[in-house]
KOLMAR-350135 format. One record per residue (C-alpha): residue number from 1; residue in three letters; x, y, z. Coordinates in Angstrom, 2 decimals. Each point is the difference from the previous one (the first is absolute). Example, Ala and Ser with C-alpha at 12.3 -4.5 7.8 and 13.67 -1.06 7.14 Angstrom:
<gudos>
+-----+-----+---------+---------+---------+
:   i :  aa :       x :       y :       z :
+-----+-----+---------+---------+---------+
:   1 : Ala :   12.30 :   -4.50 :    7.80 :
:   2 : Ser :    1.37 :    3.44 :   -0.66 :
+-----+-----+---------+---------+---------+
</gudos>
This chain:
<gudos>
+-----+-----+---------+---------+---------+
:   i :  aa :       x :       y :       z :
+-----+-----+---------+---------+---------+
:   1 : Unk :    0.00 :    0.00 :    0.00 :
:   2 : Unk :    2.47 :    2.56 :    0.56 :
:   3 : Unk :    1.96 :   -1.26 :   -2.85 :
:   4 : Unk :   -3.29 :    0.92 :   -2.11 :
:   5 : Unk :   -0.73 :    3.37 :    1.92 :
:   6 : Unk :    3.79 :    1.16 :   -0.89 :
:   7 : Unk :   -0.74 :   -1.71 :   -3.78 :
:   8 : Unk :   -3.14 :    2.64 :   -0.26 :
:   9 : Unk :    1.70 :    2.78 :    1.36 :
:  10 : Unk :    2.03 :   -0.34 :   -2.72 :
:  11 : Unk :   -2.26 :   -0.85 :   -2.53 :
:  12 : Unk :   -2.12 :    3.61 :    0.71 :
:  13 : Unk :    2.84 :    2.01 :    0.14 :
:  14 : Unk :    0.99 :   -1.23 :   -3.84 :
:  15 : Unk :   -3.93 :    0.26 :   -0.93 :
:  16 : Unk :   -0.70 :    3.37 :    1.71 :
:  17 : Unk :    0.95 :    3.24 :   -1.66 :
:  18 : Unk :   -1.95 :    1.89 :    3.14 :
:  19 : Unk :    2.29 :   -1.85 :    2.43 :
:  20 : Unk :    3.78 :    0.09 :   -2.39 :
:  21 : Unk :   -0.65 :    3.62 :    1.34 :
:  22 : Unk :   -1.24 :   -0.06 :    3.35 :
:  23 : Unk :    1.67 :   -0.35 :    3.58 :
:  24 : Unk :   -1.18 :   -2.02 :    2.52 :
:  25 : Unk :   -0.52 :    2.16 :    3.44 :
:  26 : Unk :   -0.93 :   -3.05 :    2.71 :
:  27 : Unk :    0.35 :   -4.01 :   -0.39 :
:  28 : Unk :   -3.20 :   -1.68 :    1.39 :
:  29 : Unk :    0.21 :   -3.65 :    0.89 :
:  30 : Unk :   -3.40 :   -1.32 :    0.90 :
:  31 : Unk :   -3.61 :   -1.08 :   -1.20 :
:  32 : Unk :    0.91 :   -3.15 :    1.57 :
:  33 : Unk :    2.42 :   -1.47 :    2.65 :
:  34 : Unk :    3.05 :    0.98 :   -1.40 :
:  35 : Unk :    1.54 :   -0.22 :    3.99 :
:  36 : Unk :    0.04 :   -4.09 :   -0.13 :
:  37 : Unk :    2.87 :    0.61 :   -2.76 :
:  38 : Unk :    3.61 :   -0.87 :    1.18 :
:  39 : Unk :    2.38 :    2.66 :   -0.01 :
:  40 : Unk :    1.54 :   -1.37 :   -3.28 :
:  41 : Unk :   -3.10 :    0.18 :   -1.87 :
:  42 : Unk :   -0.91 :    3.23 :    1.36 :
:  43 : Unk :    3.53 :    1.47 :   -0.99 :
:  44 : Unk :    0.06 :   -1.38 :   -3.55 :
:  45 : Unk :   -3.59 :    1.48 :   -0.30 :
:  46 : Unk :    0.60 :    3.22 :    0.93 :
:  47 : Unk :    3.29 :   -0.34 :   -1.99 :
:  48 : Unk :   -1.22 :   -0.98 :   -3.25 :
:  49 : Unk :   -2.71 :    2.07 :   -0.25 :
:  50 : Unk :    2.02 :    2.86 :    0.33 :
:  51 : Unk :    2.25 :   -0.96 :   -2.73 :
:  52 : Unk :   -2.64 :   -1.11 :   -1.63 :
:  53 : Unk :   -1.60 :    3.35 :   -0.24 :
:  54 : Unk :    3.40 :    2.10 :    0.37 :
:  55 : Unk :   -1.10 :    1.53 :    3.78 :
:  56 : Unk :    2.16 :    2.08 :    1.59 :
:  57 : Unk :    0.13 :   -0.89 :    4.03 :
:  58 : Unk :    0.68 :    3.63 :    0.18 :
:  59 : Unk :   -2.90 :    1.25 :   -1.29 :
:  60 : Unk :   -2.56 :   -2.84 :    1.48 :
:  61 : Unk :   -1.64 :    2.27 :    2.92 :
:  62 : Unk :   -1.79 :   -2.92 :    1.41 :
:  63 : Unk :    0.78 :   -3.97 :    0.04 :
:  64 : Unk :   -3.14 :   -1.43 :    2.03 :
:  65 : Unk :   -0.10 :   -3.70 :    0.42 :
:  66 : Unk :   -3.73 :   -1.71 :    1.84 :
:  67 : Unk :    0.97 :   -1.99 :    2.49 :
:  68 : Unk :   -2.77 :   -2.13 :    2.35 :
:  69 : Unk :    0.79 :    0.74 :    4.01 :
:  70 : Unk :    1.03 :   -3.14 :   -0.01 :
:  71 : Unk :    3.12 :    0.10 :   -2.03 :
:  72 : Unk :    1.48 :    2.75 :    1.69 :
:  73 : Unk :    2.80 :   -1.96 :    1.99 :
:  74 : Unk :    3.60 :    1.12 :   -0.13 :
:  75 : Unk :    1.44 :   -2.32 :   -2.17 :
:  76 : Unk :   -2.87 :    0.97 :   -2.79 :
:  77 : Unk :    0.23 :    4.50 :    0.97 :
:  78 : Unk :    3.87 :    0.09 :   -0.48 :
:  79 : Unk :    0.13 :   -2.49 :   -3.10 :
:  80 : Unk :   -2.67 :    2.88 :   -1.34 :
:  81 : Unk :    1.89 :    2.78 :    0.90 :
:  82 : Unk :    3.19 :   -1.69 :   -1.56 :
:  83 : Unk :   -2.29 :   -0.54 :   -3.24 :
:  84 : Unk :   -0.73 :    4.03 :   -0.23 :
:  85 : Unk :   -3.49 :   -0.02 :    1.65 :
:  86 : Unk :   -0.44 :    2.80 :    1.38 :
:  87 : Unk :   -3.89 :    0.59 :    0.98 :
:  88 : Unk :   -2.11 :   -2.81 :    1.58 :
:  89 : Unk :   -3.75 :   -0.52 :   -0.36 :
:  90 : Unk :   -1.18 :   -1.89 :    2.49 :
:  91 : Unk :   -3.36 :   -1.81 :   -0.46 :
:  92 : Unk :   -1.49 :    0.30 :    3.87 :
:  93 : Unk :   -3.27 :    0.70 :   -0.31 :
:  94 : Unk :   -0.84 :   -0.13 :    4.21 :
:  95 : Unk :    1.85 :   -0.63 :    3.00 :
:  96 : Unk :   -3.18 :   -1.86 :    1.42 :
:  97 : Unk :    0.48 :   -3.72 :   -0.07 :
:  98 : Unk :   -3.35 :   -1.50 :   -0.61 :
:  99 : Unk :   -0.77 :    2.55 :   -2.92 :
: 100 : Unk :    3.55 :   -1.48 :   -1.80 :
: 101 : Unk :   -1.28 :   -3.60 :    0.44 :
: 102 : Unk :   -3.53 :    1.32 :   -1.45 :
: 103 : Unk :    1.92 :    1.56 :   -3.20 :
: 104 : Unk :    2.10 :   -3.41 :   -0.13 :
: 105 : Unk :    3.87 :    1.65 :    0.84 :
: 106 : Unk :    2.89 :   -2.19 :    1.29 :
: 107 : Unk :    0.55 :    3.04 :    2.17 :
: 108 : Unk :   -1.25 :    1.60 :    3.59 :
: 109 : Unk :    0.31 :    3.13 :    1.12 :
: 110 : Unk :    3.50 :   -0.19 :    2.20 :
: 111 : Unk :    1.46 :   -1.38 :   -2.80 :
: 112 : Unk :   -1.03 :    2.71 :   -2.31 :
: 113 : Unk :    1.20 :    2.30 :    2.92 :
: 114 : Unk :    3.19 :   -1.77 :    0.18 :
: 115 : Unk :    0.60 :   -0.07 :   -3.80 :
: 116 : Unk :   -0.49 :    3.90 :   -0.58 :
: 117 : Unk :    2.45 :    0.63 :    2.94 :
: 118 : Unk :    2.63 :   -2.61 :   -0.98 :
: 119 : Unk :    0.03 :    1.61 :   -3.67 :
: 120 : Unk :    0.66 :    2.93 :    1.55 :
: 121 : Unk :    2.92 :   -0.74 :    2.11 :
: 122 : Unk :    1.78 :   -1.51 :   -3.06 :
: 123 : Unk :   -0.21 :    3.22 :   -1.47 :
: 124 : Unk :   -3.27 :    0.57 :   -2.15 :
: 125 : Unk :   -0.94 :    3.77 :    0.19 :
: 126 : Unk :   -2.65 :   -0.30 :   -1.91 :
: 127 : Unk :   -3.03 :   -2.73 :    0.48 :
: 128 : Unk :   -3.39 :    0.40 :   -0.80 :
: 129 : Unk :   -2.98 :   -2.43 :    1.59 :
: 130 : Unk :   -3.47 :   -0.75 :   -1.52 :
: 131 : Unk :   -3.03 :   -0.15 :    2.41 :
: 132 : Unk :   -3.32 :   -1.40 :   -0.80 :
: 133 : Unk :   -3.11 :    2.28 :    1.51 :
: 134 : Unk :   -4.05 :   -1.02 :   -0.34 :
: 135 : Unk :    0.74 :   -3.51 :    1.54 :
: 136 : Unk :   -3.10 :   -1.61 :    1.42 :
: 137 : Unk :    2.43 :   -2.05 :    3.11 :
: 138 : Unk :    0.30 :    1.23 :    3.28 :
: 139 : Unk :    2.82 :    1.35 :   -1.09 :
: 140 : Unk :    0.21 :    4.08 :    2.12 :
: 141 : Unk :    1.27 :    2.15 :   -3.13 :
: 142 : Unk :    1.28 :    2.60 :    2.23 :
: 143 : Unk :    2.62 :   -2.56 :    1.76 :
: 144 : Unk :    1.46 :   -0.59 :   -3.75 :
: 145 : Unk :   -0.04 :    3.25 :   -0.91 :
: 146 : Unk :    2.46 :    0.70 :    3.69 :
: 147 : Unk :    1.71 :   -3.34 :   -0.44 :
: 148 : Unk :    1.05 :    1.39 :   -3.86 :
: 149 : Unk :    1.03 :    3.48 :    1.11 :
: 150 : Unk :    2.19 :   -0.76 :    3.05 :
: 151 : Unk :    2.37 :   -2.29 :   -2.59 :
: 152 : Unk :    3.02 :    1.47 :   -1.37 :
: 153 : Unk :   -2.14 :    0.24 :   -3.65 :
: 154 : Unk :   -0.14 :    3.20 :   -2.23 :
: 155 : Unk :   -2.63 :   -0.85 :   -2.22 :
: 156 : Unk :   -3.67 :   -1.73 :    0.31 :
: 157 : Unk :   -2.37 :   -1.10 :   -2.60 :
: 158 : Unk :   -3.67 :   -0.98 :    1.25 :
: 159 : Unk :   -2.91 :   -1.70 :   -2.06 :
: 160 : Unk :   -3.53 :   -0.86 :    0.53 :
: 161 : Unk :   -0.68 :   -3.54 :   -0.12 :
: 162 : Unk :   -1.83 :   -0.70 :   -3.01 :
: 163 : Unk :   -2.50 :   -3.27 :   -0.58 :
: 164 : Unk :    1.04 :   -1.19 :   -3.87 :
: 165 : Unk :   -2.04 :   -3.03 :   -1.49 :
: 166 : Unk :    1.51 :   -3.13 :   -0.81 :
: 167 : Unk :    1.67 :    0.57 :    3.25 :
: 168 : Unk :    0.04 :   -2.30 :    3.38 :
: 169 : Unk :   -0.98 :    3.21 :    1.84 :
: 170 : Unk :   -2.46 :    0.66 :   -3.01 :
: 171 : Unk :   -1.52 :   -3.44 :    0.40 :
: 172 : Unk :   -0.42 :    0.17 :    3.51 :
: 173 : Unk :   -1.99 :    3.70 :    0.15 :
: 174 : Unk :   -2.02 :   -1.12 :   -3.43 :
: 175 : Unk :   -1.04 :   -3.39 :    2.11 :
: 176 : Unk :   -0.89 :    1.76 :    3.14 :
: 177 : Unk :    3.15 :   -1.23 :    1.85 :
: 178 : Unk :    1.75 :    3.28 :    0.62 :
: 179 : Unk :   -1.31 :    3.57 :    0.22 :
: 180 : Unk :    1.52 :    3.12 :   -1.14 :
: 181 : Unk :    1.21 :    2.60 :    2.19 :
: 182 : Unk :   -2.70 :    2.87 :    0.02 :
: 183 : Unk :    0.85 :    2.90 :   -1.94 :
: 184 : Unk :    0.10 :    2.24 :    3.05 :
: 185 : Unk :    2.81 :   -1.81 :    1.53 :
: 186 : Unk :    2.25 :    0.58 :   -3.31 :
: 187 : Unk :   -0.79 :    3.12 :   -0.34 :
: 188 : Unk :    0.83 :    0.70 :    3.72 :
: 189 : Unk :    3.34 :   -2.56 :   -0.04 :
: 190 : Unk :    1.07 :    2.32 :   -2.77 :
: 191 : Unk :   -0.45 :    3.21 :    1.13 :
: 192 : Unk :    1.29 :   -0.92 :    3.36 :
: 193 : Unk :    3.53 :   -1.04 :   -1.81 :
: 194 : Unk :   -0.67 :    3.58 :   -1.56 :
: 195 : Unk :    0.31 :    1.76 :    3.13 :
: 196 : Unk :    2.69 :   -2.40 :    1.40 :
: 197 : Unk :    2.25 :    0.32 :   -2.42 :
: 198 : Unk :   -0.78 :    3.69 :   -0.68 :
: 199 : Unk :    1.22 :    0.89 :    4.04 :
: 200 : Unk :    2.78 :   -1.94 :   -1.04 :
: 201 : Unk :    1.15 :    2.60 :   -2.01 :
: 202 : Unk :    0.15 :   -2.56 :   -2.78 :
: 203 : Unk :   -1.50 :    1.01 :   -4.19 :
: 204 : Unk :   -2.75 :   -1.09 :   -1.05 :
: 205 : Unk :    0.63 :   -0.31 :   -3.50 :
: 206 : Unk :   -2.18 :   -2.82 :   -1.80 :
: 207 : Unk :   -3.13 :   -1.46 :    0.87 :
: 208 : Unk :    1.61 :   -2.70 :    1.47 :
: 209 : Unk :    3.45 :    1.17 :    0.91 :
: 210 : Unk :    1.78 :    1.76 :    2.90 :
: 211 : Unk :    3.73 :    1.57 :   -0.24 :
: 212 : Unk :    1.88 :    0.66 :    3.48 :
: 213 : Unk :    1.61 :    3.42 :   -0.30 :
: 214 : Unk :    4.23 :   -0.46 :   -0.72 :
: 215 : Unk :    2.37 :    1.67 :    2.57 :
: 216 : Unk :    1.09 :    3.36 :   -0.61 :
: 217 : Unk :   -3.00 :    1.14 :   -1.80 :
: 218 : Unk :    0.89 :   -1.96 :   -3.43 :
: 219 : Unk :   -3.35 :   -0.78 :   -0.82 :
: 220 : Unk :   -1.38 :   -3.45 :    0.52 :
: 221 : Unk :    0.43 :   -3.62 :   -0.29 :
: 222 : Unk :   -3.30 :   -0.23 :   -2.96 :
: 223 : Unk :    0.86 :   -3.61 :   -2.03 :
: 224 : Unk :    2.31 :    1.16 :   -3.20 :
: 225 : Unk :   -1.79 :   -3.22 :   -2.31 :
: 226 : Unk :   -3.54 :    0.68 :    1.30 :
: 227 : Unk :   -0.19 :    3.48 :   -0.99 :
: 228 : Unk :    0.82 :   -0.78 :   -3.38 :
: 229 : Unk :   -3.28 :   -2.01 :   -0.72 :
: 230 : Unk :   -1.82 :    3.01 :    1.09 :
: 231 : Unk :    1.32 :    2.72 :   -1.77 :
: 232 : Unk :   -0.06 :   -2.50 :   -3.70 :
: 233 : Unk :    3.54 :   -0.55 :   -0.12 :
: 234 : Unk :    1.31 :   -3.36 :   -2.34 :
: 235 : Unk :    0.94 :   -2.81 :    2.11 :
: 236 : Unk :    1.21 :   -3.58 :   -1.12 :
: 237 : Unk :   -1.78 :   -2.58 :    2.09 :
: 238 : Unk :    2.05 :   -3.26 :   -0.73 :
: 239 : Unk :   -0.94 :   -3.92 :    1.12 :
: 240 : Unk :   -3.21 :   -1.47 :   -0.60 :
: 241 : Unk :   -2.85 :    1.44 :    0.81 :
: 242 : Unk :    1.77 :    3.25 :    0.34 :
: 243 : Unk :   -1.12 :    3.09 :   -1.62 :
: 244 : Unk :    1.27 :    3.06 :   -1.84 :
: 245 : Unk :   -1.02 :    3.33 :   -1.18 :
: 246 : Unk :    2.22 :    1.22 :   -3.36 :
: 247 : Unk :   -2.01 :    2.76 :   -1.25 :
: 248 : Unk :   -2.63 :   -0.38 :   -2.04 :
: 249 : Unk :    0.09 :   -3.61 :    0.85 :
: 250 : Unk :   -0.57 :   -1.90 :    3.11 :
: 251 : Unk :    1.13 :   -3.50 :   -0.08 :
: 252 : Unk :   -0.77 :   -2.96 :    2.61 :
: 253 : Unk :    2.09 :   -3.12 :   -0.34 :
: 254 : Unk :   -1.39 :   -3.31 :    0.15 :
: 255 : Unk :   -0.58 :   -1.23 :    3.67 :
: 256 : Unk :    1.02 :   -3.43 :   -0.70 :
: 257 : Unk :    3.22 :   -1.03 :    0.95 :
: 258 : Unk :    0.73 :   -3.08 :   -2.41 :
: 259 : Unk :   -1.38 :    2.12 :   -2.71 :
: 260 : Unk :    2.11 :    3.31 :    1.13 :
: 261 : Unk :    3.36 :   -2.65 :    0.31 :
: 262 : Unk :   -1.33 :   -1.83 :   -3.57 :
: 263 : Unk :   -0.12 :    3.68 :   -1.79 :
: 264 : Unk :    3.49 :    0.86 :    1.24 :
: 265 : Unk :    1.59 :   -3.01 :   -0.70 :
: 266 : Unk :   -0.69 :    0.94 :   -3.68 :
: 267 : Unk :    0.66 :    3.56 :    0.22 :
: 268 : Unk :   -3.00 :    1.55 :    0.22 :
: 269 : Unk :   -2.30 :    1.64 :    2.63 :
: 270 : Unk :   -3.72 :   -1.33 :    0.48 :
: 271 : Unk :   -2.66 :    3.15 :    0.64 :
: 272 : Unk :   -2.69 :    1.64 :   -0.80 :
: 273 : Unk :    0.09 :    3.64 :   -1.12 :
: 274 : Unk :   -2.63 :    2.87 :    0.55 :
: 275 : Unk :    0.78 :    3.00 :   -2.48 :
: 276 : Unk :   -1.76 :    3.03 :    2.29 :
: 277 : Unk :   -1.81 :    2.77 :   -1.86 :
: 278 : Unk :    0.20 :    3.72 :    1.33 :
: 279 : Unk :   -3.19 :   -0.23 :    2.11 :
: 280 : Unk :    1.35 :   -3.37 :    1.69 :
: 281 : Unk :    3.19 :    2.19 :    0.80 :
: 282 : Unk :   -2.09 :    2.72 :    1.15 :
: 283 : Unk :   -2.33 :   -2.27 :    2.21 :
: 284 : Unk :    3.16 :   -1.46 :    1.38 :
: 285 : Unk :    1.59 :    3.36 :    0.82 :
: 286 : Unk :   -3.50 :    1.10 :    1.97 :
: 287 : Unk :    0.46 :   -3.19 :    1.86 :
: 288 : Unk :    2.97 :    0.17 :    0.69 :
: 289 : Unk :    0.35 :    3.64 :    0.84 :
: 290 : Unk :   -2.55 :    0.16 :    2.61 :
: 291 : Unk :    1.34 :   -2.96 :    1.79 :
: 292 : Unk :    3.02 :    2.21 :    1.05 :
: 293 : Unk :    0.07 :    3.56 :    2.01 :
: 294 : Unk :    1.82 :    1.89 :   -3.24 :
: 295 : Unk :   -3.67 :   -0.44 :   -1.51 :
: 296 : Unk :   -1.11 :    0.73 :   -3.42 :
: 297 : Unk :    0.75 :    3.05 :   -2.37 :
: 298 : Unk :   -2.21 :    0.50 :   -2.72 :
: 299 : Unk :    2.34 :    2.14 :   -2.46 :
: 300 : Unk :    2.34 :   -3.24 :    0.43 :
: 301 : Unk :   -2.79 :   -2.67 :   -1.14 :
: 302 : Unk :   -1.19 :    2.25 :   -3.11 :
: 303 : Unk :    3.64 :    0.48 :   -0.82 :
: 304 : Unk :    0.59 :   -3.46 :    0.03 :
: 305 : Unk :   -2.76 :   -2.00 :   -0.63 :
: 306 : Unk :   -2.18 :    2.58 :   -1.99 :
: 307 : Unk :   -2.97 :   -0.13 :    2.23 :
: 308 : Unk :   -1.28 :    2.26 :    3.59 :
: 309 : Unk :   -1.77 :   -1.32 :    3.04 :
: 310 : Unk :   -2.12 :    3.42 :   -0.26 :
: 311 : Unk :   -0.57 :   -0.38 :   -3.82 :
: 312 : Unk :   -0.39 :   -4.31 :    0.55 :
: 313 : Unk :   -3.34 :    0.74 :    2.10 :
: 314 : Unk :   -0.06 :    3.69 :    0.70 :
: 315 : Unk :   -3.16 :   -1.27 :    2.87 :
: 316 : Unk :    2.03 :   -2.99 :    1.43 :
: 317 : Unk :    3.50 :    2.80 :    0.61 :
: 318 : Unk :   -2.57 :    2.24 :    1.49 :
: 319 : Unk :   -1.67 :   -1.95 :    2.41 :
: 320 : Unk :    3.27 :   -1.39 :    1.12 :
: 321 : Unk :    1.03 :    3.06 :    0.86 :
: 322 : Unk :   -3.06 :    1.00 :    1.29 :
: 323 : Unk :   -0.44 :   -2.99 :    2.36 :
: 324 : Unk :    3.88 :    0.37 :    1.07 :
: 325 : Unk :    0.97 :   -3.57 :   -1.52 :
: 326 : Unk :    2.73 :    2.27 :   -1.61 :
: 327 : Unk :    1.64 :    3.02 :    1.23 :
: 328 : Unk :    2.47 :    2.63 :   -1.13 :
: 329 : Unk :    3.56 :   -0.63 :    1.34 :
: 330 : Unk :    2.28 :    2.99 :    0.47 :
: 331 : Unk :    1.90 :   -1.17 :   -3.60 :
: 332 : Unk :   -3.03 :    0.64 :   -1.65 :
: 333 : Unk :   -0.56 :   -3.50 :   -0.41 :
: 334 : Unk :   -2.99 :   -2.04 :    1.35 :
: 335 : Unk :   -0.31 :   -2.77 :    2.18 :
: 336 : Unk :   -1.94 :   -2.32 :    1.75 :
: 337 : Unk :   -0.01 :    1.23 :    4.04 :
: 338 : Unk :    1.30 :   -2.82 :    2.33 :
: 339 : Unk :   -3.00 :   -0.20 :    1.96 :
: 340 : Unk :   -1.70 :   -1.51 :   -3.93 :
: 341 : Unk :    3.33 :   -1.64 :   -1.02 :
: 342 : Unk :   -1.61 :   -3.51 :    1.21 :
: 343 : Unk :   -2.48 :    0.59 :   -3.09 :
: 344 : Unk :    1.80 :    1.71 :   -2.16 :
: 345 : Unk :    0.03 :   -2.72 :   -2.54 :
: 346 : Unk :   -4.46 :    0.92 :   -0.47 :
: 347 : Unk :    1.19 :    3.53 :    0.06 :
: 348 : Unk :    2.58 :   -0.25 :   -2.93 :
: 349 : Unk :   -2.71 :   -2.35 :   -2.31 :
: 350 : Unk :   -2.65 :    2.57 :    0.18 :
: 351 : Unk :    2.59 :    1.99 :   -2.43 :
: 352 : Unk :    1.23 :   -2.31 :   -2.54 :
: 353 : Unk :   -0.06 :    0.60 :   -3.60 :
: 354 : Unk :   -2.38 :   -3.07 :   -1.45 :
: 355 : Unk :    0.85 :   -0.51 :   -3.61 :
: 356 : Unk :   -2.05 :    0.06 :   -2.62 :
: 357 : Unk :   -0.40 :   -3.17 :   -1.85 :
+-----+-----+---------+---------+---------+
</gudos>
């Protein structure tokens, strides 16, 4: 597999004018369990991807690696550091026991807790955790929310659990088996991390994401690779199943590993290709834009995408504004206020472009 990852790397860069010209700014290794490698395969990934696609370790701003609370021993955190990791994304999701064995993790919560801190000590500056909030358990949100915040982390990413079909959780709340948190506690859970993290001192910059300020007033510790899917840069998503974004195009490789290893073997990359039109772009941007606290600006969008929220639906702009689901920030931009950000995914539909066909 990492034979075939390095083999693709290779393969796009050859293929992809967009990316003969571009330079990588973070390394991302994750959508998976990429902390079970060894250190050898972990070094020869990192290693031939980046000849592979000619990256300069001097201009890579990030190099996150997901690791499971679980894997974060010694022998694993200095065999990463050795490899050029440099960020840590720890899956935790809560410190409370019984809700773990409920969402079927190896881990508990003192191990989590013991993880973060161990990373630390070996020398990790920078480690992000994901929490899970909306959890119908007995699980006390406020207890993760301390437990996460008194750990030696500087950034935290927090997402409402969601009930997909064809799911076991799905199975269980279609048969009657499991209920669904109330929609009061999510909201509450989330705007309770809000506040939390908001005495904190820390930025709230995405929906989802929280950066803790960096020492001396240099800004904050906001994820380098996530902020590129929201502002539409290119990205190369590489293994199977992965996806990538080289504009027009978004690609999605197959999600089968025999087939992904078959394809390679023969020099060729198995995936499916979406060609985006200027009101998917400008959809995407409106999405994206008003998941973050920079907001949207609507000279930018006509500029580059040819099309206006105001001029879109002139009545669904105004009542936005009118209801306060946007305001204006002090760039001249406009955003959705924190105290909405939880739906600020309904806000940004009611003004997308719909095509005509």
């Amino acid at each position: 597999m990492v034979d075939a990852i390095v083999q693709e790397a290779r393969l796009r860069k050859a293929t992809t004018p967009l990316w003969q010209e571009h330079q990588a700014r973070s390394l991302y290794l994750g959508g998976g369990t990429p902390s079970l490698l060894s250190e050898d395969d972990i070094t020869r990934l990192i290693q031939g991807v980046s000849e592979a696609l000619h990256l300069e370790r001097s201009s890579l701003k990030e190099v996150t690696l997901e690791a499971n609370p679980e894997d974060l021993v010694p022998s694993k955190l200095n065999a990463w550091k050795r490899a050029g990791i440099q960020r840590l994304s720890i899956g935790i999701q809560s410190f409370h026991d019984e809700t773990l064995k409920w969402m079927n993790r190896a881990h508990t919560g003192a191990l989590a807790e013991k993880g973060v801190r161990l990373a630390a000590e070996v020398g990790f500056s920078s480690i992000t955790v994901d929490l899970i909030y909306g959890v119908p358990t007995a699980r006390v949100w406020e207890e993760d929310v301390t437990c996460a915040l008194a750990l030696p982390v500087q950034h935290l990413s927090a997402y409402a659990l969601t009930v997909e079909p064809q799911t076991v959780l799905g199975n269980r709340v279609a048969k009657g088996q499991e209920q669904e948190a109330p929609d009061e506690r999510t909201v509450d859970e989330y705007h309770f991390l809000c506040s939390s993290m908001k005495s904190k001192g820390w930025t709230h910059y995405e929906t989802s994401n929280w950066a803790a300020p960096k020492s001396g007033g240099l800004g904050d510790w906001r994820a380098v690779h996530n902020s590129a899917y929201w502002s539409g840069s290119p990205y190369l998503g590489l293994g199977p199943g992965a996806h990538g974004f080289l504009p027009p195009a978004r690609y999605a490789n197959v999600s089968n590993n025999p087939r992904y290893l078959k394809a390679l073997a023969i020099g060729r990359v198995e995936a499916t290709t979406e060609v985006l039109t200027a009101s998917d772009r400008y959809n995407e941007s409106v999405m994206t834009g008003l998941r973050t606290d920079r907001g949207i600006c609507q000279d930018e969008l006509e500029a580059s995408w040819g099309l206006r929220p105001e001029h879109v639906d002139a009545e669904a702009w105004a009542q936005a504004l009118r209801s306060g689901d946007l305001v204006l920030t002090s760039e001249g931009r406009h955003r959705v206020p924190e105290e909405r950000w939880i739906t600020g995914d309904r806000i940004a539909s009611t003004l997308f472009h719909v095509a005509s066909t």
